[in-house]
N, C-alpha and C positions, 0 to 999 in steps of 0.2 A: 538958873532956876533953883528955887529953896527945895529943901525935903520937903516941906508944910506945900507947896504946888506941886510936886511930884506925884504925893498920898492923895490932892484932889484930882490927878487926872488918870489916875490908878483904879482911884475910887468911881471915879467918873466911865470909866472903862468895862469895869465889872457891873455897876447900876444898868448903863447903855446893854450890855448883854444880857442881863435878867431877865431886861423887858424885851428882848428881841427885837430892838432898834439896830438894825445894822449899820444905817449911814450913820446914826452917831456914834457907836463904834470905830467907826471906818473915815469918821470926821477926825479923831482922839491919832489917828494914827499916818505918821511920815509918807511922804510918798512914796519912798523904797524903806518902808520897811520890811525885817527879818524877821521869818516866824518858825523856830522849832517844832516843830511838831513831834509830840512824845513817841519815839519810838518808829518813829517817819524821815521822813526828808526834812530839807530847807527849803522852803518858800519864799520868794524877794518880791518886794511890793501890793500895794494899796490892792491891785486889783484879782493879785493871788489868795490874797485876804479875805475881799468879798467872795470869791467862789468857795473858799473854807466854808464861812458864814454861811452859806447859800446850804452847803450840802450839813453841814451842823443841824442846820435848823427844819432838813425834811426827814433826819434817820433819828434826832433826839431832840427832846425837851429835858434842860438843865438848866438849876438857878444854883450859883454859888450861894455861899451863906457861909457865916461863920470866919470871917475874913480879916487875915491881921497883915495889914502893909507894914513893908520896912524899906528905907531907904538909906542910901547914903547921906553923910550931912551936905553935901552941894547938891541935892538930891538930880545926878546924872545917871542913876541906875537905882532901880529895886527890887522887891522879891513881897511875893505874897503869899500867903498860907490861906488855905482856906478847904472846904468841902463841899462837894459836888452833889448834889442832889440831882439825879435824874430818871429818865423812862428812853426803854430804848423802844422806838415808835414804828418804824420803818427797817426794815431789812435790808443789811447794808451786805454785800458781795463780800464771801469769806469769813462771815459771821453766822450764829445761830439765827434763825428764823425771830423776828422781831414780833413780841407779844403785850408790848407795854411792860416788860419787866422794868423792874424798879431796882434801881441801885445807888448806893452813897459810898461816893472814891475821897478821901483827901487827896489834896492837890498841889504842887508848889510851882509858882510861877516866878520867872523873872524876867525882868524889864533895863533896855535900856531910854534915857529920856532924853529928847534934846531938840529943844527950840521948840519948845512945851506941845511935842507933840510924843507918842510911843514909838521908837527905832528900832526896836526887838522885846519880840515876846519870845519865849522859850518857856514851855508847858511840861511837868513830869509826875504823871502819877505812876500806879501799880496795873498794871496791862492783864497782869493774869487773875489778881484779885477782882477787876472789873469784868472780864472775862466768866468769872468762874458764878461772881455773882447772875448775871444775865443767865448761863446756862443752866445753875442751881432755879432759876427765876422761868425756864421755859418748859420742864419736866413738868 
């Protein structure tokens, strides 16, 4: 797979999330694939993915924006930059009470790619900066 097909299914990846299309998120992605989650565990496969997505999409509304793909030149792995625009909507266990605060994280993601589907995501932002916003955001 070229870099130039890497960056459209990266791209294709983060679009499908925007809009909160899960199956086509969830199309874009291996059957066992790895998913890091920042500051979390490891998750292996498709259908560990969808339950992410499921509980993503009843505690927040987030649209990336601002999004620079990089890849390798066999394009077998990449990395995105980008920032998070969100509301935290629903009150998630272990958290401040949920008020639709509003917050903007930068973001760095990366990817493994093979057999043009995504084989690993691995997600890192700032935990306490996100944090801090939401709780500055619920006073």
């Amino acid at each position: 797979m070229s870099a130039e097909e890497t960056q459209k299914v990266i791209r294709a990846y983060y679009d499908a999330f925007n809009r909160e299309d899960n199956d086509a998120v969830l199309a874009l992605l291996a059957d066992d694939v790895v998913h890091d989650i920042n500051q979390g565990g490891q998750e292996v496969g498709r259908d560990k993915f969808r339950t992410f997505l499921s509980k993503m999409e009843g505690y927040y509304k987030e649209e990336s924006k601002e999004m620079v793909i990089m890849t390798t030149p066999d394009g077998a792995r990449a990395a995105a930059e980008f920032v998070v625009h969100g509301a935290y909507v629903k009150t998630e266990a272990g958290l401040p009470p949920a008020k639709g605060q509003k917050y903007v994280l930068p973001v760095g993601a990366f990817f493994e790619v093979r057999g043009g589907k995504i084989a690993r995501v691995t997600n890192y932002y700032n935990l306490p900066l996100w944090t801090k916003q939401i709780d500055a955001a619920s006073v």
